[in-house]
N, CA and C atoms as an extended XYZ file, in Angstrom:
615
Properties=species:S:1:pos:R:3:atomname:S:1:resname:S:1:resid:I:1 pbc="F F F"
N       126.588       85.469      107.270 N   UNK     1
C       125.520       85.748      106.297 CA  UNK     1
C       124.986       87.164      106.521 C   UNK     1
N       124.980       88.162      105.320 N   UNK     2
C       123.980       89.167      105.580 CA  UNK     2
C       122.934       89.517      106.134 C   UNK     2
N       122.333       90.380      106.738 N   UNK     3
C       121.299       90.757      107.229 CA  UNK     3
C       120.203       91.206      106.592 C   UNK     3
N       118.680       91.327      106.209 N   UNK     4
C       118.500       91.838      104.893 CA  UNK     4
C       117.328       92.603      106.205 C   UNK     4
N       117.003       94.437      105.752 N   UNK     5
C       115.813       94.672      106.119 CA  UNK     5
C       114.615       94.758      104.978 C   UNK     5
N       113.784       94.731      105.089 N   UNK     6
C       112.625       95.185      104.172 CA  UNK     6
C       112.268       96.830      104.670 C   UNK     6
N       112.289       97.483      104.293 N   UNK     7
C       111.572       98.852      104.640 CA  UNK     7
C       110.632       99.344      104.093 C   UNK     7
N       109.898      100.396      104.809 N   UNK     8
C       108.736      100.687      103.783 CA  UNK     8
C       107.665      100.164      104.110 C   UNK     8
N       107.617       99.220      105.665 N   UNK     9
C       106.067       98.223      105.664 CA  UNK     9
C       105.050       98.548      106.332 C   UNK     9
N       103.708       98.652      105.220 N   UNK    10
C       102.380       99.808      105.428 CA  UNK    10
C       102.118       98.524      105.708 C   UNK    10
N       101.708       97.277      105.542 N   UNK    11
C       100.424       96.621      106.123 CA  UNK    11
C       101.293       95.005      106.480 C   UNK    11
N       100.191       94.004      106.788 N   UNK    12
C       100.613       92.965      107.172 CA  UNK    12
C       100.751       92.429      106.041 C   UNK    12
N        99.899       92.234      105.320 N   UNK    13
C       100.499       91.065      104.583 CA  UNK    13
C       101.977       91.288      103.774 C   UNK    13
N       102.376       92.643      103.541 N   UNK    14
C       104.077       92.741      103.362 CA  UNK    14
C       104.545       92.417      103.645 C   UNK    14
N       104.595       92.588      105.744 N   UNK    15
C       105.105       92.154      106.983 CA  UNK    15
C       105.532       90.417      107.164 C   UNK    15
N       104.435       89.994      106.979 N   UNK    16
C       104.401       88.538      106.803 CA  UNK    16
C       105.268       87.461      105.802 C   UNK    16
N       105.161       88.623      104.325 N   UNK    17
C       105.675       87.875      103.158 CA  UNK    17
C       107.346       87.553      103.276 C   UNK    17
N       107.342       88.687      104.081 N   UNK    18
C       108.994       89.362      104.553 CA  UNK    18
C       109.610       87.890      105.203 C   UNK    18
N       108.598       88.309      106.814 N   UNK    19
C       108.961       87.609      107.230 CA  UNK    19
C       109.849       86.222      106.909 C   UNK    19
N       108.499       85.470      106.221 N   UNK    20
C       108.599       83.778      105.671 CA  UNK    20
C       109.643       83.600      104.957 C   UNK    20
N       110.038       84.768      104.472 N   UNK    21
C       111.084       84.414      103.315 CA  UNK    21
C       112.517       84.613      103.894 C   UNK    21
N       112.512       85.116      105.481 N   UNK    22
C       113.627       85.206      106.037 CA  UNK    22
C       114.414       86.856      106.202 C   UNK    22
N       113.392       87.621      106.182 N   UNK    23
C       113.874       88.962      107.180 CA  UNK    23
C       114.438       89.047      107.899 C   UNK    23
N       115.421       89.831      108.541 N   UNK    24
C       115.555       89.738      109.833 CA  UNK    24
C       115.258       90.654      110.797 C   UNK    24
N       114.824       91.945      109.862 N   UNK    25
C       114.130       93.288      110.308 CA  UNK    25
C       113.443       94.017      109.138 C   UNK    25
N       111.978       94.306      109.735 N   UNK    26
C       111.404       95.271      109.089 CA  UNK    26
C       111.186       96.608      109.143 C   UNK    26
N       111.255       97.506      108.528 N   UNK    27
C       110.833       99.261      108.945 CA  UNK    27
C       109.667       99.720      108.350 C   UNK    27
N       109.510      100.591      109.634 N   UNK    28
C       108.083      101.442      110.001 CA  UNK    28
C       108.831      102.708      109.869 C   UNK    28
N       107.829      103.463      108.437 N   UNK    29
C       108.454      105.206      108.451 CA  UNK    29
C       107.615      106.059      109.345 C   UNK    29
N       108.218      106.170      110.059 N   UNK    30
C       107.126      107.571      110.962 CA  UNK    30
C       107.221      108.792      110.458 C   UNK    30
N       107.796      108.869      109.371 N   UNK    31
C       107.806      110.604      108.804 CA  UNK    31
C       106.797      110.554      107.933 C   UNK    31
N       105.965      111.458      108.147 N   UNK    32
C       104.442      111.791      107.297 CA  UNK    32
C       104.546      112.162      106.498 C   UNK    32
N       105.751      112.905      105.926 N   UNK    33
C       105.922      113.525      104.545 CA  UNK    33
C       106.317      112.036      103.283 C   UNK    33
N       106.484      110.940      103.573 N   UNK    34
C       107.106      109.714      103.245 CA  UNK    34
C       105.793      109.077      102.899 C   UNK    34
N       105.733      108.430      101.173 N   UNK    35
C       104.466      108.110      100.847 CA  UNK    35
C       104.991      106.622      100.927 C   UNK    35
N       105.251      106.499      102.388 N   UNK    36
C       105.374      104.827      103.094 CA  UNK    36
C       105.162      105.127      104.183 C   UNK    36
N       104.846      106.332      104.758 N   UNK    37
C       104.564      106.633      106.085 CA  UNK    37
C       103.572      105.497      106.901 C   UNK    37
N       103.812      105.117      107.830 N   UNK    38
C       102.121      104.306      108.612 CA  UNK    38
C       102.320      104.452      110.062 C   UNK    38
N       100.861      104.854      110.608 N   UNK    39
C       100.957      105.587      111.967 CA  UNK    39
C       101.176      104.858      113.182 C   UNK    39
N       101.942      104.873      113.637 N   UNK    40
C       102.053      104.465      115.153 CA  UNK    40
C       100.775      103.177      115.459 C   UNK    40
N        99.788      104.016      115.342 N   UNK    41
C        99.004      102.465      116.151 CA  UNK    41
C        98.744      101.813      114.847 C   UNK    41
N        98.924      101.676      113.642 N   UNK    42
C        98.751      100.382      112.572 CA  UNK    42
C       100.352       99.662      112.973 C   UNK    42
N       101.689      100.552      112.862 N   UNK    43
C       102.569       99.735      113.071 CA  UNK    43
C       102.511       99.079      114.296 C   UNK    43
N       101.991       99.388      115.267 N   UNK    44
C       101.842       98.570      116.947 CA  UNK    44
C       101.107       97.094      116.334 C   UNK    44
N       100.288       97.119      115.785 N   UNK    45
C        99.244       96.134      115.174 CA  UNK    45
C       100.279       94.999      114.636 C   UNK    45
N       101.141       95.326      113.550 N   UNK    46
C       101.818       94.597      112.791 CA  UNK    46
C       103.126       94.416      113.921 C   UNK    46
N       103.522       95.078      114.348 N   UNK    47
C       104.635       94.529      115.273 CA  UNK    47
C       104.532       93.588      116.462 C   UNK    47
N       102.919       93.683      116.652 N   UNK    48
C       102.511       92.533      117.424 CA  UNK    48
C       102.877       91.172      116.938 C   UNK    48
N       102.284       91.190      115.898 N   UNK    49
C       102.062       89.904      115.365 CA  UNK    49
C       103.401       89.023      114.466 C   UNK    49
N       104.432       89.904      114.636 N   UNK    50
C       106.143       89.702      114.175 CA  UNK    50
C       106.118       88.033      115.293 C   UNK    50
N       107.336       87.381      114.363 N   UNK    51
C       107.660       86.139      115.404 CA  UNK    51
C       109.078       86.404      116.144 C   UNK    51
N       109.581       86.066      117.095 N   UNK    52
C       110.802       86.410      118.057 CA  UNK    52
C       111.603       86.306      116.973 C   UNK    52
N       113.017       87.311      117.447 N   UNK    53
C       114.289       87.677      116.722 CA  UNK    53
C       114.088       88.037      115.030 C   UNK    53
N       112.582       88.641      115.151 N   UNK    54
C       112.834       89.818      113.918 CA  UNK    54
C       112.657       91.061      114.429 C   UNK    54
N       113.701       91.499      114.141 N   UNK    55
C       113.364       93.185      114.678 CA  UNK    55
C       112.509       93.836      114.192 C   UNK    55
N       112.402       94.775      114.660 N   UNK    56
C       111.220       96.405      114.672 CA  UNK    56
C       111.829       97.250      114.389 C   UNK    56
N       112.113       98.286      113.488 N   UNK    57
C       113.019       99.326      113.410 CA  UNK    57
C       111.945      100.384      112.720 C   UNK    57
N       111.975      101.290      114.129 N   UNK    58
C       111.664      102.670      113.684 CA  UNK    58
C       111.823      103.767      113.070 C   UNK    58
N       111.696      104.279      111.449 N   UNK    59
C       112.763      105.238      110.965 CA  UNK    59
C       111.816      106.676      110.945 C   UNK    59
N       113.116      107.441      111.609 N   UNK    60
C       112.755      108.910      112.307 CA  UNK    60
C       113.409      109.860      111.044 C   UNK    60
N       113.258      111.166      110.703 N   UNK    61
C       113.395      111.997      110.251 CA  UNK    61
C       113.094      113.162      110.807 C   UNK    61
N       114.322      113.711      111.489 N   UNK    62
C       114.617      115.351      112.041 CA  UNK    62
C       113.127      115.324      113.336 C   UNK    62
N       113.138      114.019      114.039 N   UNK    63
C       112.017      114.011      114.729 CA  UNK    63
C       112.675      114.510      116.084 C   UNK    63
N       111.857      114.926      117.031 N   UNK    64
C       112.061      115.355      118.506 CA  UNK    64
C       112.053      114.198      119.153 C   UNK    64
N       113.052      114.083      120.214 N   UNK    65
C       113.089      112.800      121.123 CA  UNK    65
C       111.715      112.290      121.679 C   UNK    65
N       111.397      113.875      122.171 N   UNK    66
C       110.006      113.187      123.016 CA  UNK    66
C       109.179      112.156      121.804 C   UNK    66
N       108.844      112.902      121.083 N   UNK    67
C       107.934      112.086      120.014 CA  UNK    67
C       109.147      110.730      119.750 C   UNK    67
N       110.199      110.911      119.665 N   UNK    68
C       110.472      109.085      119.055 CA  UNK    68
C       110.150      108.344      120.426 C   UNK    68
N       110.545      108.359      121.142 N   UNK    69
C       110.753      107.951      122.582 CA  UNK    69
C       108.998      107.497      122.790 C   UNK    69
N       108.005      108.528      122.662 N   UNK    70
C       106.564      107.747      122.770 CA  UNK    70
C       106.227      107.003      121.558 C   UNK    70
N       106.583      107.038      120.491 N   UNK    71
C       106.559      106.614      119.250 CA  UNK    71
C       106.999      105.080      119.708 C   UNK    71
N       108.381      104.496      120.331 N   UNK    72
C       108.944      103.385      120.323 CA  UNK    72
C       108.247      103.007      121.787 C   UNK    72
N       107.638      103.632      122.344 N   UNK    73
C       107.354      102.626      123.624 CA  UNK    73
C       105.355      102.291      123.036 C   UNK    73
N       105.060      103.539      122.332 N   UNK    74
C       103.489      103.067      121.576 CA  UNK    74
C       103.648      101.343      120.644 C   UNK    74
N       104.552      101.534      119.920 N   UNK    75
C       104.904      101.007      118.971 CA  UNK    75
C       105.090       99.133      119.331 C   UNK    75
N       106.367       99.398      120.515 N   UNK    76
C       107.032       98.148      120.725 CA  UNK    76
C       108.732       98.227      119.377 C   UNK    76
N       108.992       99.504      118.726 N   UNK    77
C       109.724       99.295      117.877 CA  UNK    77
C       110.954       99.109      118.463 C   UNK    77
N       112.165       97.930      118.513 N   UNK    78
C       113.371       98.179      119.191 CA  UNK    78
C       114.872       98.359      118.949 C   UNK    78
N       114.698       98.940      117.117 N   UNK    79
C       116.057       99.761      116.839 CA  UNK    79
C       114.981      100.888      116.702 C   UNK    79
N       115.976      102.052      116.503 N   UNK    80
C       115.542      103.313      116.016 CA  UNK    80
C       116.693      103.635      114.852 C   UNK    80
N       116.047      103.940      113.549 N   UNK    81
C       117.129      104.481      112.863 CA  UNK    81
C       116.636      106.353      112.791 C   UNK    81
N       117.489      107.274      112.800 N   UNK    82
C       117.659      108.447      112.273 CA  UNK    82
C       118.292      108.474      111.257 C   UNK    82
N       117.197      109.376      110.211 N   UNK    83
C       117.233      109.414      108.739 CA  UNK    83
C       117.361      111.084      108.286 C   UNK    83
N       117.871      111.544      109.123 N   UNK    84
C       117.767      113.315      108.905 CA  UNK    84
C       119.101      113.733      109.068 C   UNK    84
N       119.043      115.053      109.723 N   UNK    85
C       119.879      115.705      109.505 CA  UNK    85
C       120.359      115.912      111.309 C   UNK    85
N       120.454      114.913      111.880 N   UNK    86
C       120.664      114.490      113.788 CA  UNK    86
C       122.011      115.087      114.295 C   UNK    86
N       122.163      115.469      114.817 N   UNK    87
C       123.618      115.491      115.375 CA  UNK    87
C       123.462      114.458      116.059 C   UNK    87
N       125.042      114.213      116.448 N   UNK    88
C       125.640      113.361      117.449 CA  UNK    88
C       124.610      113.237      118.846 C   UNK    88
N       124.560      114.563      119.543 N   UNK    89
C       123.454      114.256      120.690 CA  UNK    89
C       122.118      113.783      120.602 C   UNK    89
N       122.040      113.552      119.313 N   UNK    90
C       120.277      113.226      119.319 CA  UNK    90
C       120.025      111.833      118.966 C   UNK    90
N       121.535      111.160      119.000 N   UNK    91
C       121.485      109.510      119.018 CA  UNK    91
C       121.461      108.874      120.401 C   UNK    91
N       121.892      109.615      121.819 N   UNK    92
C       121.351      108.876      122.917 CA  UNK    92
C       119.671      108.819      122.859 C   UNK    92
N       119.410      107.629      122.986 N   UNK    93
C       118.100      107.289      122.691 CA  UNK    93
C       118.072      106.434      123.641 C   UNK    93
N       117.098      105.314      123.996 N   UNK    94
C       116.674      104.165      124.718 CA  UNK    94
C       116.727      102.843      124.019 C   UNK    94
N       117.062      102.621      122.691 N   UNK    95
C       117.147      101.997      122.190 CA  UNK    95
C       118.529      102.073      121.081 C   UNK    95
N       118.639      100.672      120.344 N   UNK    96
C       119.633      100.791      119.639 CA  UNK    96
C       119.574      101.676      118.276 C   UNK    96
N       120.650      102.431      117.869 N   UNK    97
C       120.318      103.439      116.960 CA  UNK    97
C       121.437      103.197      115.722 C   UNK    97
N       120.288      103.463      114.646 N   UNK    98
C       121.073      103.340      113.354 CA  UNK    98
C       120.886      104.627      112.736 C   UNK    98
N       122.410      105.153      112.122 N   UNK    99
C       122.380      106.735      111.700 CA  UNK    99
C       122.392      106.359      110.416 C   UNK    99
N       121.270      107.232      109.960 N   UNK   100
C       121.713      107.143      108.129 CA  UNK   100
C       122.531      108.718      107.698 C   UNK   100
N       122.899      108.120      105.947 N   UNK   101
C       123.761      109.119      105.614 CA  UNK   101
C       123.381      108.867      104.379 C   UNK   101
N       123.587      109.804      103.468 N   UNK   102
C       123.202      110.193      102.034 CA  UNK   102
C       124.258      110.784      101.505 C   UNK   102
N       124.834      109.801      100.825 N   UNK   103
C       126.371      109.610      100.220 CA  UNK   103
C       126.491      110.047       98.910 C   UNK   103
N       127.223      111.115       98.903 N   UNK   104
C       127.627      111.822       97.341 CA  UNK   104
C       128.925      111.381       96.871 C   UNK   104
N       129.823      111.188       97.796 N   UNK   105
C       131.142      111.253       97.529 CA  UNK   105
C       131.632      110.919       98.850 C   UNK   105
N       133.262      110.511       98.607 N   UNK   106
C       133.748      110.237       99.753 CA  UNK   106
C       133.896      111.151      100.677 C   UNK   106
N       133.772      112.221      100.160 N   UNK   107
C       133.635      113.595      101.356 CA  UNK   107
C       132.221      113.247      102.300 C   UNK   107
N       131.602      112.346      101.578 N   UNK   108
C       130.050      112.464      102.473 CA  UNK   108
C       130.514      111.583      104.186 C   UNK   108
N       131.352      110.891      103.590 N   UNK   109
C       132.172      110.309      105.206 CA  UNK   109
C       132.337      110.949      106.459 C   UNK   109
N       132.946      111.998      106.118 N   UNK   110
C       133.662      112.921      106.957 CA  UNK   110
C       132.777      112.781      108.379 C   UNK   110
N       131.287      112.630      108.129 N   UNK   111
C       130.573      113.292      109.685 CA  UNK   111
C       130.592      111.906      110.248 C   UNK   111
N       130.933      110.574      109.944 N   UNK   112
C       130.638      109.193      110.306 CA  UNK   112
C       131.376      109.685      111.745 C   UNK   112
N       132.294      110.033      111.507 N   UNK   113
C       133.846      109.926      112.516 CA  UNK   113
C       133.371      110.340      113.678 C   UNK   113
N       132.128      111.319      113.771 N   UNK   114
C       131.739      111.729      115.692 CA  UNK   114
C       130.531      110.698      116.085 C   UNK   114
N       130.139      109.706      114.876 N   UNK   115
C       128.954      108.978      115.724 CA  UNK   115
C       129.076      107.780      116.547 C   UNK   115
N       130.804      107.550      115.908 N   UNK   116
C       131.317      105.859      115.897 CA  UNK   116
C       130.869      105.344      117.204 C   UNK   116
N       130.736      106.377      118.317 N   UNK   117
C       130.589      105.799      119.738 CA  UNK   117
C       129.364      105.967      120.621 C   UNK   117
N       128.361      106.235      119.021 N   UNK   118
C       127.041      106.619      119.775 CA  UNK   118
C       126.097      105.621      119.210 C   UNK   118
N       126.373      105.230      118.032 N   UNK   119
C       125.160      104.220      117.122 CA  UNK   119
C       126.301      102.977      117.047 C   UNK   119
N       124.845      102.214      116.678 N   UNK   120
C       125.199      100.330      116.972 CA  UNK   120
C       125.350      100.275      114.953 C   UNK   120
N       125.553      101.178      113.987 N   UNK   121
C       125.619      101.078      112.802 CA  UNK   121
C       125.166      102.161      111.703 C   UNK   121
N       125.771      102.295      111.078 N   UNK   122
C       125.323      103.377      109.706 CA  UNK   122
C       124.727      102.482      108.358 C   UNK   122
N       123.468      103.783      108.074 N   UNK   123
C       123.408      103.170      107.023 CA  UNK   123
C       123.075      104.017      105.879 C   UNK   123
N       124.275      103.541      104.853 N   UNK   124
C       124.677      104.506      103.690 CA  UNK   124
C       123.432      104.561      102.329 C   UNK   124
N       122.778      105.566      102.388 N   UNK   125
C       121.392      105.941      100.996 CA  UNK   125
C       122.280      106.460       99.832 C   UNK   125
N       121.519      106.711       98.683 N   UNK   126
C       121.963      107.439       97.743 CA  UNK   126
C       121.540      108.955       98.431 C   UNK   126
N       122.085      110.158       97.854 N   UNK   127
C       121.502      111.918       98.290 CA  UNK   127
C       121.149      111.964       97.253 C   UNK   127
N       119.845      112.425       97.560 N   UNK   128
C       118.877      113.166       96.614 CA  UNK   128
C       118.484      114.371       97.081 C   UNK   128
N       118.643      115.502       96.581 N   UNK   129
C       117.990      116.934       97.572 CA  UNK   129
C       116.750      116.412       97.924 C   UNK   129
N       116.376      117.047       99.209 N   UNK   130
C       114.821      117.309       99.761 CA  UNK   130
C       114.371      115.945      100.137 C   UNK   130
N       114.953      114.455       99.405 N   UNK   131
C       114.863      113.234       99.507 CA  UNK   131
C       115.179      112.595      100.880 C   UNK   131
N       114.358      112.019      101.459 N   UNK   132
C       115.393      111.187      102.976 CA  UNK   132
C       114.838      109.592      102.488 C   UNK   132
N       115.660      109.105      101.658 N   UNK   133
C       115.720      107.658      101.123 CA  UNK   133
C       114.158      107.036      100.325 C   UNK   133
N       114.568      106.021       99.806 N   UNK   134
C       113.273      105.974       99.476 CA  UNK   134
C       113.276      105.897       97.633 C   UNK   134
N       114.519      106.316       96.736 N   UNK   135
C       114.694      106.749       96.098 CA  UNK   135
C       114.982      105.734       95.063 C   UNK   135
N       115.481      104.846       95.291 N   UNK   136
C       115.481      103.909       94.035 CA  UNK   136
C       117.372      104.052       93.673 C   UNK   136
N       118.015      105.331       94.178 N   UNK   137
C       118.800      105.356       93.015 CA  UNK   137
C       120.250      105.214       93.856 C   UNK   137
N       121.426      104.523       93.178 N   UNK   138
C       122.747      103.604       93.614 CA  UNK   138
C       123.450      104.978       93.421 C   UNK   138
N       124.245      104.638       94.856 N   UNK   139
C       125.497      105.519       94.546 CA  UNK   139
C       126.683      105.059       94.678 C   UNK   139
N       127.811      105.509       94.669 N   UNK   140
C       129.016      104.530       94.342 CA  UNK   140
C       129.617      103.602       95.378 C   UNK   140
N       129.385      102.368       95.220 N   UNK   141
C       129.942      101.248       96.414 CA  UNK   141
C       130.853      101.364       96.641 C   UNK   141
N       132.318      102.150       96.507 N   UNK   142
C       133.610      101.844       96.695 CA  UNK   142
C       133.549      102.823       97.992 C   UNK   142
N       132.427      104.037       97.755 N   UNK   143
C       132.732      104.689       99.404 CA  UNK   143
C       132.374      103.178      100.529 C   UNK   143
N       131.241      102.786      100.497 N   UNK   144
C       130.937      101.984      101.434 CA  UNK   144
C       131.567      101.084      101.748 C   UNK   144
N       132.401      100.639      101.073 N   UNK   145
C       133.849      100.092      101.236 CA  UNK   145
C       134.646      100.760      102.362 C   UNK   145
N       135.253      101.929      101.944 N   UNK   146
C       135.547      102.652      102.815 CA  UNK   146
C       135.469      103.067      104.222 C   UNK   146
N       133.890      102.884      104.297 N   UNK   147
C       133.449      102.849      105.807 CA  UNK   147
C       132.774      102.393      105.979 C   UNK   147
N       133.398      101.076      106.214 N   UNK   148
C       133.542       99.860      106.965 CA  UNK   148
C       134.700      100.236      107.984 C   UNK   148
N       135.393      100.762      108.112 N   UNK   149
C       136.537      101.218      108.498 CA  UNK   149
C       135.909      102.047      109.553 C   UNK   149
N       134.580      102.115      109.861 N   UNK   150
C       134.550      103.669      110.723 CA  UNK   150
C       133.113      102.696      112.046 C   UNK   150
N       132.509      101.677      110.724 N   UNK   151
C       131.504      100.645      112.036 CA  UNK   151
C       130.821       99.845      110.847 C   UNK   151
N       129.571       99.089      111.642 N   UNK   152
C       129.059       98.157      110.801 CA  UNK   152
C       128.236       98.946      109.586 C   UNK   152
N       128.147       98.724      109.007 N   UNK   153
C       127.777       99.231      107.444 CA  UNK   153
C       126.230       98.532      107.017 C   UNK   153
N       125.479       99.047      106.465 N   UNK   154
C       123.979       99.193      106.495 CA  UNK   154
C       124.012       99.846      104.731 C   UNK   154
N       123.951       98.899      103.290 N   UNK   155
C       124.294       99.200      102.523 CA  UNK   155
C       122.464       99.428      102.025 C   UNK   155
N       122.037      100.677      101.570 N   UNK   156
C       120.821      101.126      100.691 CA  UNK   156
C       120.902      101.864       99.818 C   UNK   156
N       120.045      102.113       98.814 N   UNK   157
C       120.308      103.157       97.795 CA  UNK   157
C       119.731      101.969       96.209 C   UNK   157
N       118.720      101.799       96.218 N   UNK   158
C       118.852      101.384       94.757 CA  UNK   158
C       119.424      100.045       94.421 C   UNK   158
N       119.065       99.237       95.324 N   UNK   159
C       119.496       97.839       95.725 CA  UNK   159
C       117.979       97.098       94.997 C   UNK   159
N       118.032       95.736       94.531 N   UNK   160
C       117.172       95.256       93.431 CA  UNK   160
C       117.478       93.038       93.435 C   UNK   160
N       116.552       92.788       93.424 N   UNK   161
C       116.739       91.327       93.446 CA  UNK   161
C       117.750       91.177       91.879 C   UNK   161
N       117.924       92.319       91.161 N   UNK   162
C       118.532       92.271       90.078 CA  UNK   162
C       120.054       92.395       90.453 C   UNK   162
N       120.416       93.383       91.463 N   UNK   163
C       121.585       93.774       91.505 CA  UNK   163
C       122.324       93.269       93.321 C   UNK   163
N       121.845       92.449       93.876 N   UNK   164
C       121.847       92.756       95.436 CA  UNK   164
C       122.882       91.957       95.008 C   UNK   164
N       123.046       90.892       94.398 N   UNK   165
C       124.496       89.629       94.947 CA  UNK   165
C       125.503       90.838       94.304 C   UNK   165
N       125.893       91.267       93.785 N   UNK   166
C       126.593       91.987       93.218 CA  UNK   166
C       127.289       92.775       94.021 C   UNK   166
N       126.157       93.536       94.593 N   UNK   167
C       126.209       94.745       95.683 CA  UNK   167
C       126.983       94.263       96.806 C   UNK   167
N       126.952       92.472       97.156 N   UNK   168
C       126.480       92.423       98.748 CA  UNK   168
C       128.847       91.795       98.269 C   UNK   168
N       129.135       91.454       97.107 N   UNK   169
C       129.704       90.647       96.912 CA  UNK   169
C       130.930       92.058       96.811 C   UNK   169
N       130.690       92.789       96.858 N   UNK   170
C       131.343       94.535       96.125 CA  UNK   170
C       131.739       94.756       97.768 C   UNK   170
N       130.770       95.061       98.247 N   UNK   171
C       130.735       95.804       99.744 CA  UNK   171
C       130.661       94.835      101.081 C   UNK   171
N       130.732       93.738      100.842 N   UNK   172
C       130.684       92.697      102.138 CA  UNK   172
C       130.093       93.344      103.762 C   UNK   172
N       128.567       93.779      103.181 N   UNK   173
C       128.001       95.156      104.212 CA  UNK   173
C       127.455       94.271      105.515 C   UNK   173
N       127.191       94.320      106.347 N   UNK   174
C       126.751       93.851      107.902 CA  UNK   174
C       125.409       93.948      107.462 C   UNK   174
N       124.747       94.502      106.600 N   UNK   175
C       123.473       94.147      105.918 CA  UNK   175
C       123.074       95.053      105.145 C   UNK   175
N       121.957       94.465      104.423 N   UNK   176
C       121.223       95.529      103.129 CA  UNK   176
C       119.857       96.010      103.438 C   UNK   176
N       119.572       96.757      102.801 N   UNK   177
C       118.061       97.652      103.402 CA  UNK   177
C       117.849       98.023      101.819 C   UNK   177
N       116.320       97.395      101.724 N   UNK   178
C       115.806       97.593      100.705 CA  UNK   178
C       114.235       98.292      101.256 C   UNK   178
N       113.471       99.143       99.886 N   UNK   179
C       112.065       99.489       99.960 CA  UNK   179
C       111.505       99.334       98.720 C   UNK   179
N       112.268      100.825       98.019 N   UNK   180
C       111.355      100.692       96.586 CA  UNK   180
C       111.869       99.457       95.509 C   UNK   180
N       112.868       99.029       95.974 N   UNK   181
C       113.322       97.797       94.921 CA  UNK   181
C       112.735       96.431       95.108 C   UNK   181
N       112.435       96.112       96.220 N   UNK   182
C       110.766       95.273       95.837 CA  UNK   182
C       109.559       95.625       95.717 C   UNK   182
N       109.022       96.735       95.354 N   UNK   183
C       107.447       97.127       95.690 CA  UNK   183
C       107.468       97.019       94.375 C   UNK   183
N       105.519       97.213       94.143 N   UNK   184
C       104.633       97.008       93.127 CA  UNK   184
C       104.632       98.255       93.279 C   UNK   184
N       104.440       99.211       93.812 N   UNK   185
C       104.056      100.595       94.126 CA  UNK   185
C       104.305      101.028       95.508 C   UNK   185
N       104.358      102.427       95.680 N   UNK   186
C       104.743      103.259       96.903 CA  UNK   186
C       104.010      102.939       97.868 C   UNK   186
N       104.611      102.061       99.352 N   UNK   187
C       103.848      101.949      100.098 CA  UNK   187
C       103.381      100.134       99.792 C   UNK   187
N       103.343       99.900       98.690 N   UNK   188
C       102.905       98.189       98.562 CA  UNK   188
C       104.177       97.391       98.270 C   UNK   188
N       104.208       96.575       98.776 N   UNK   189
C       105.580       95.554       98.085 CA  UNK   189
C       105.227       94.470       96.754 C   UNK   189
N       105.806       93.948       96.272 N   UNK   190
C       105.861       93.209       94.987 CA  UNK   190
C       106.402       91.663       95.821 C   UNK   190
N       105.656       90.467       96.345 N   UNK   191
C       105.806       89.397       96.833 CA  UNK   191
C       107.021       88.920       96.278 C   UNK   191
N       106.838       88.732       94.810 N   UNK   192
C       108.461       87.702       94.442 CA  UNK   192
C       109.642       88.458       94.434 C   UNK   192
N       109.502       89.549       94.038 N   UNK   193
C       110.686       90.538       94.386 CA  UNK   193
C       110.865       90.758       95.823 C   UNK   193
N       110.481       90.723       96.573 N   UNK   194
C       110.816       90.179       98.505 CA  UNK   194
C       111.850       89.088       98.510 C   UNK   194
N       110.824       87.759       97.937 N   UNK   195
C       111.044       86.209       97.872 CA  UNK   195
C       112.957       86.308       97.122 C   UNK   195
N       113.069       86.712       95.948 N   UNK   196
C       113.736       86.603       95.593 CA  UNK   196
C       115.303       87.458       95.707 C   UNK   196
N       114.640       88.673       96.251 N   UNK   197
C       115.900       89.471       97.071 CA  UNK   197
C       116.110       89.142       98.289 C   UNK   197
N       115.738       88.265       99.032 N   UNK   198
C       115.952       87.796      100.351 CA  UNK   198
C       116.806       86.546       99.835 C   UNK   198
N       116.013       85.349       99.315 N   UNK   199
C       116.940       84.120       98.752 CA  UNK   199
C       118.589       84.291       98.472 C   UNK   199
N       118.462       85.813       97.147 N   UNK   200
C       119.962       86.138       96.301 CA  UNK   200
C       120.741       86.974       97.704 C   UNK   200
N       120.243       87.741       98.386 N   UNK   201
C       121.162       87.880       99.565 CA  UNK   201
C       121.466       87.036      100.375 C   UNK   201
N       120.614       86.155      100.876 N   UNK   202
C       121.223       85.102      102.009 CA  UNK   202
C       121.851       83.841      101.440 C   UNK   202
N       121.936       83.961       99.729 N   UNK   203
C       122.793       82.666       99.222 CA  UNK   203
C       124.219       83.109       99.169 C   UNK   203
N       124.359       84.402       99.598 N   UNK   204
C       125.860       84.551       99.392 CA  UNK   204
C       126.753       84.144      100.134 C   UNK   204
N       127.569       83.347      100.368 N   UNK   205
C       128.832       83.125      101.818 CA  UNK   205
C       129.790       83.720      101.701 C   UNK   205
């Protein structure tokens, strides 16, 4: 069965809705420029109150180790994804690390090939200039197809309780990561659109 994250989570009661309906990880944006950003000690708050075997996943953008490194031990967060522009050395971390990538084309592959032995998974966004996810908008599933071939696959970009069985049935991904495709607004989530993109992903076998 798929994995589904929720991303994007400013407060508890998101956190919670997630949860119940069968999350298996939520994300905390620590990049301030991100109008889902929430600071270190509100996410400590909400990660308290998580129930065992849902993860914490911290998402970094072009951040300095020192700062993720106090960020995840403030926090309690225990993946870290990098959402920037990282090299290879800036995935030894202390925790497990998920590299994102912002997929134009199958050329956007090419850099997967030096991380394979540093991150526990990739996970493929739509590219938007100046954008680090967040965006609403699908880019073509047949790359992500593709690399699968390179590690576990982390399918985002414009994913929707409208379109996820589709997506999940196209790309057979190790899991999906959604934000703006359940919210009411930037930063808030939309309850049945949670409820119901969690249900249509985990009914798939």
């Amino acid at each position: 069965m798929v994995k589904v994250k929720i991303c994007g989570i400013t407060n508890i009661e998101d956190a919670l809705e997630a949860v119940e309906h069968g999350a298996d990880a939520l994300g905390f944006v620590f990049f301030k420029n991100s109008p889902r950003y929430i600071s270190p000690t509100k996410a400590k708050a909400i990660i308290k109150k998580l129930p065992p075997f849902v993860a914490a996943v911290g998402v970094f953008v072009n951040e300095s180790r020192k700062n993720i490194e106090r960020i995840v031990k403030q926090t309690g967060v225990n993946i870290i994804q990098l959402h920037g522009d990282e090299p290879p050395s800036a995935c030894r971390l202390p925790r497990s690390v998920i590299k994102a990538f912002r997929i134009k084309s199958l050329e956007s592959l090419e850099p997967l090939s030096k991380y394979t032995d540093k991150v526990s998974a990739f996970l493929l966004d739509a590219y938007t200039p100046e954008v680090f996810g967040g965006t609403g908008q699908i880019f073509n599933w047949d790359v992500a197809v593709e690399a699968k071939q390179l590690g576990r696959i982390i399918l985002a970009g414009g994913l929707t309780p409208g379109n996820i069985e589709q997506a999940i049935r196209w790309v057979h991904p190790y899991a999906v990561d959604v934000s703006s495709g359940v919210e009411e607004e930037k930063g808030k989530k939309d309850h049945l659109k949670i409820k119901l993109f969690i249900e249509r992903a985990k009914g798939i076998r």
